[in-house]
C-alpha positions as CSV (number, residue, x, y, z in Angstrom):
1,X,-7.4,-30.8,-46.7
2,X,-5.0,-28.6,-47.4
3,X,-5.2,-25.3,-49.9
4,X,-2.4,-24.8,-52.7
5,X,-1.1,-21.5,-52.9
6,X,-1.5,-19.3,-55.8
7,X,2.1,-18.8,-56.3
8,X,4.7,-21.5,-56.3
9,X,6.9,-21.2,-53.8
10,X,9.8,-23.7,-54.9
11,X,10.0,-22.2,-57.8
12,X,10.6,-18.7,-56.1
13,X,13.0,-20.0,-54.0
14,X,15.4,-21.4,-56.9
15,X,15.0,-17.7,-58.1
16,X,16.3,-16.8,-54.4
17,X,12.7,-14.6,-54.4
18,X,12.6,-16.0,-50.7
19,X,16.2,-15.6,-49.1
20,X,16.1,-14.2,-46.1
21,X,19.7,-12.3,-46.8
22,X,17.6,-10.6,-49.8
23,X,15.0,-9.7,-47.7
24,X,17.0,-7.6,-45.1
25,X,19.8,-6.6,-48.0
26,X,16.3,-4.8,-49.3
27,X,15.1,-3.8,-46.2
28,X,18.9,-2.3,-45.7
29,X,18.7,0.2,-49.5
30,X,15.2,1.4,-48.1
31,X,17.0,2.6,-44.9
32,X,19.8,4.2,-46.3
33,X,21.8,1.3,-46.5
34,X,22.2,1.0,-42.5
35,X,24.2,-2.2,-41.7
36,X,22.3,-5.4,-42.0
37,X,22.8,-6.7,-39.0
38,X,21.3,-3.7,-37.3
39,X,18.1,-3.9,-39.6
40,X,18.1,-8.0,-38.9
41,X,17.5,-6.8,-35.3
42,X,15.3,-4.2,-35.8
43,X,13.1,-6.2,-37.6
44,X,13.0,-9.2,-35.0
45,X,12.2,-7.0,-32.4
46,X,9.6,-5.8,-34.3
47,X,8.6,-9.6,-35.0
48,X,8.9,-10.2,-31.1
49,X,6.5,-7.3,-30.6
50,X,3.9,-8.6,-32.9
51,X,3.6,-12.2,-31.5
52,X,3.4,-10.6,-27.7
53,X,0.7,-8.5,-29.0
54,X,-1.3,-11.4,-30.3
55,X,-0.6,-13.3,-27.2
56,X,-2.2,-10.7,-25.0
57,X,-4.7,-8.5,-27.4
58,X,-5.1,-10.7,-30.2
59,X,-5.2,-8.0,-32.4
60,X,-2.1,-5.6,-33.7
61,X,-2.4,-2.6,-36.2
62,X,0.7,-1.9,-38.6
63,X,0.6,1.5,-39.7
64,X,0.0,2.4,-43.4
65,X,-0.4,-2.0,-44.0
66,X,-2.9,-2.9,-42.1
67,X,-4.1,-5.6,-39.4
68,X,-3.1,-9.2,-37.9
69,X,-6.2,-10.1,-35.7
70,X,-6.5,-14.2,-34.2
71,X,-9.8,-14.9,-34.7
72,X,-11.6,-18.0,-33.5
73,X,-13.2,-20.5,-36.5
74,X,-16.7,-20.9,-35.7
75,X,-17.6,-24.7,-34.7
76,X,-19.2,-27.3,-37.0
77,X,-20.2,-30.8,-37.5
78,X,-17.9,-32.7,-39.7
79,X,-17.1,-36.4,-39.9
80,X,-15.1,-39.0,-38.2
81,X,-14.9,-42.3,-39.3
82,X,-18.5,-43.3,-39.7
83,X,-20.1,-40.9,-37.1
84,X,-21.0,-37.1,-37.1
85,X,-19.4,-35.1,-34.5
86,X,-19.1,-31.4,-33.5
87,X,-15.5,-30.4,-34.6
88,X,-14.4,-27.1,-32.5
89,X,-13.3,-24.5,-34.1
90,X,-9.2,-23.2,-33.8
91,X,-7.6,-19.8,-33.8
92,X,-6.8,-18.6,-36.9
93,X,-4.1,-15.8,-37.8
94,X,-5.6,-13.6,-40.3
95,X,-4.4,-10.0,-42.0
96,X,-6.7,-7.6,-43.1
97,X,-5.3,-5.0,-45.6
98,X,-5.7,-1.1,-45.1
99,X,-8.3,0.0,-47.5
100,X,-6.0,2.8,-48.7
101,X,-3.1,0.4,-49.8
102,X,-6.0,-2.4,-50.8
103,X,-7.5,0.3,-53.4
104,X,-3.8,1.4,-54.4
105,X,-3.0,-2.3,-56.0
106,X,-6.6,-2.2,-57.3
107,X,-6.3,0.9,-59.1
108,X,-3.2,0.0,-60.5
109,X,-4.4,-3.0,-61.7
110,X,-7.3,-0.9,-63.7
111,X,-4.6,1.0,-65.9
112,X,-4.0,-0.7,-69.4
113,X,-1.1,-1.8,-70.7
114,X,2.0,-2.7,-69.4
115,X,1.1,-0.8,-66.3
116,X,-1.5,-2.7,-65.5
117,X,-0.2,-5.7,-65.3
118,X,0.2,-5.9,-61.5
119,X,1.6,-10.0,-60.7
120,X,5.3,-9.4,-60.6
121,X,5.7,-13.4,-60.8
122,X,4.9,-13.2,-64.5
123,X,8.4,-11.0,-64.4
124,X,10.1,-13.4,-62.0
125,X,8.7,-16.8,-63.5
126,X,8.8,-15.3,-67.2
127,X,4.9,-17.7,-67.5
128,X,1.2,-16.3,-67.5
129,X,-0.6,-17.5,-64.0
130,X,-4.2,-18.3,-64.2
């Protein structure tokens, strides 16, 4: 069965949270507003990179972010239909965070106040999340 994501994602897209022009518009200001045609190539070359990487290391390392690794679910017995079966385990794309930018949002989250209050959907959504 399927997991529900904390956030909800339609609603972030209606707010235009998720357009891809927004994205590299963004991307653009944080690199002195080079064109954004240059950055949208930059960045797929970059994406390009990535997914080769997997393909033949199964692990990358992004600077300062952190890690994208493929790692293999392990196997178990599950059902089918009315009999018990070994179901094999699948690759799965995870990230593991930098501890240094992991500890930065958990700091910030430790400081009172308005400061502290580190889910930016509140902002965007204008609701408390669970």
């Amino acid at each position: 069965m399927a997991t529900v994501p904390p956030i909800d994602v339609r609603a972030l897209a209606k707010k235009g949270i998720f357009d891809e022009d927004r994205f590299f518009r963004l991307l653009s200001e944080q690199n002195n507003y080079v064109d954004a045609k240059t950055v949208k190539d930059f960045y797929m070359g970059l994406v390009r990179l990535l997914t080769k990487e997997l393909r033949e290391n199964g692990v990358v390392r992004l600077p300062h972010i952190g890690d994208f690794a493929l790692v293999k679910a392990k196997d178990r017995i599950g059902w089918a239909g009315q009999f018990r079966r070994m179901l094999y385990g699948k690759y799965i794309l995870k990230f593991y965070a930098n501890y240094a930018w992991r500890n930065y949002f958990l700091k910030l989250g430790e400081k009172p106040g308005k400061e502290g209050e580190l889910d930016p959907r509140q902002k965007i959504l204008g609701r408390t999340l669970e």
